[in-house]
C-alpha positions in Angstrom: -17.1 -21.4 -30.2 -18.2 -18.9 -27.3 -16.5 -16.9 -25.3 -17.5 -16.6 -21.5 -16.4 -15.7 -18.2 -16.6 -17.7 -15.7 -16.7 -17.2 -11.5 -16.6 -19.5 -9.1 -17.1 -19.3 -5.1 -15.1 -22.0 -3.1 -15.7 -23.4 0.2 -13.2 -22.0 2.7 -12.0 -25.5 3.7 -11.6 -26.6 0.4 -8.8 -23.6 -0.5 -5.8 -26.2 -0.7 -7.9 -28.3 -3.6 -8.3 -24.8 -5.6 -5.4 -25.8 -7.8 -6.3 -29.3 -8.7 -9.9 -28.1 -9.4 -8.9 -25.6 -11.8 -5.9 -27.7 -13.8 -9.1 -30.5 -13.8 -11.4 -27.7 -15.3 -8.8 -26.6 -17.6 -8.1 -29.9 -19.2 -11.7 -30.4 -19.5 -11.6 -26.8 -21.9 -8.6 -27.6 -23.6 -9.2 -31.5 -24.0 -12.4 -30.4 -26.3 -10.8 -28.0 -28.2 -11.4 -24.8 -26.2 -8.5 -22.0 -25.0 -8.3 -20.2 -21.8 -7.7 -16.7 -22.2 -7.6 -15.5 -18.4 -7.3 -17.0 -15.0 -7.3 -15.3 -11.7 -7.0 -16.5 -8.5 -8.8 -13.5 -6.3 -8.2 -15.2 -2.8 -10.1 -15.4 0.0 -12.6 -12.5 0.7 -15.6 -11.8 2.7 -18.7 -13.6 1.3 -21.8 -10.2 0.9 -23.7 -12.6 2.8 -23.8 -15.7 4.9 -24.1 -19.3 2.3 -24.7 -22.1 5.2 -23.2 -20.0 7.8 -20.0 -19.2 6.0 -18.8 -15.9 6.0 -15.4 -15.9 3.7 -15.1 -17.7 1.0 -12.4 -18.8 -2.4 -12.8 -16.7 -5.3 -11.6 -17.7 -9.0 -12.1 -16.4 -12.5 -11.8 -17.5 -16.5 -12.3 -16.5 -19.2 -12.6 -19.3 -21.7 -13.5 -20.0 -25.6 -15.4 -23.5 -25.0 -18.4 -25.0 -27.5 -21.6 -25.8 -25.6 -21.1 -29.0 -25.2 -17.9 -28.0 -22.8 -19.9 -25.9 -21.5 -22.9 -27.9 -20.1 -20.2 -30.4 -18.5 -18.3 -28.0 -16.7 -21.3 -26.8 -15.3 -22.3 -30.1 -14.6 -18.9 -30.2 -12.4 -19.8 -27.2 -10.8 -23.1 -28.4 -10.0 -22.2 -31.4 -8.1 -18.9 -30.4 -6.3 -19.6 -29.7 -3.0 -16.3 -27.7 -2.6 -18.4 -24.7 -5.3 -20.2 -23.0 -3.2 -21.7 -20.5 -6.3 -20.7 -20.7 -9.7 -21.5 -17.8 -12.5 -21.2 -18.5 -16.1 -21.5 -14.9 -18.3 -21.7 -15.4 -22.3 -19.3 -12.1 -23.5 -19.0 -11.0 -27.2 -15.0 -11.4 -27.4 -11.7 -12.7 -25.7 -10.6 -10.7 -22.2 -7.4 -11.1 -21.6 -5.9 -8.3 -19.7 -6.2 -8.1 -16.0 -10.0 -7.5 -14.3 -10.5 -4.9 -12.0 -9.9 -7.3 -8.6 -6.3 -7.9 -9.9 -5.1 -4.5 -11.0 -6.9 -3.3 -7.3 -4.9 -6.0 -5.4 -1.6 -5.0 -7.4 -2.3 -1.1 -6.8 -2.2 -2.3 -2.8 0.4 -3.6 -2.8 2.5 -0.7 -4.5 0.6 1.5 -1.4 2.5 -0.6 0.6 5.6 -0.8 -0.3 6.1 3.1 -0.5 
């Protein structure tokens, strides 16, 4: 099995659906044997440019262990979900599991303030 990283861009409207998407996507991983080493919800933030005259947008990231064959059908998902607006799948070398860089950013912010 593969590790990879996975990002996906949600529809604004669709925010509410975020978790059912991703306990959908995670059974799908898990169901076929696969683990999930990271999962962050980012929030909504401003889109670097305008997809079908949307200008902020869902943000979500995994990092999975998944064969191929997991693979192709969750892009398949992402594909043909209208609620993904963009969808990134990055093949990495090993497991990530501590925080990325959007998480420990959003934590340092809110220690700023608090103080």
């Amino acid at each position: 099995m593969r590790h990879y990283e996975i990002t996906l861009i949600v529809h604004p409207d669709q925010s509410a659906q975020v978790g059912t998407m991703m306990d959908k996507y995670k059974e799908m991983i898990t169901t076929d044997g696969g683990n999930i080493h990271r999962e962050e919800d980012w929030g909504r933030k401003h889109l670097a440019y305008p997809i079908d005259k949307i200008y902020k947008a869902h943000y979500l990231m995994m990092n999975i262990e998944c064969g191929q064959e997991t693979l192709d059908k969750l892009n398949y998902n992402f594909r043909f979900n209208d609620a993904v607006l963009r969808n990134l799948i990055i093949s990495k070398k090993e497991a990530i599991t501590g925080p990325s860089i959007m998480m420990t950013a959003k934590d340092e912010d809110k220690k700023q303030v608090r103080r």
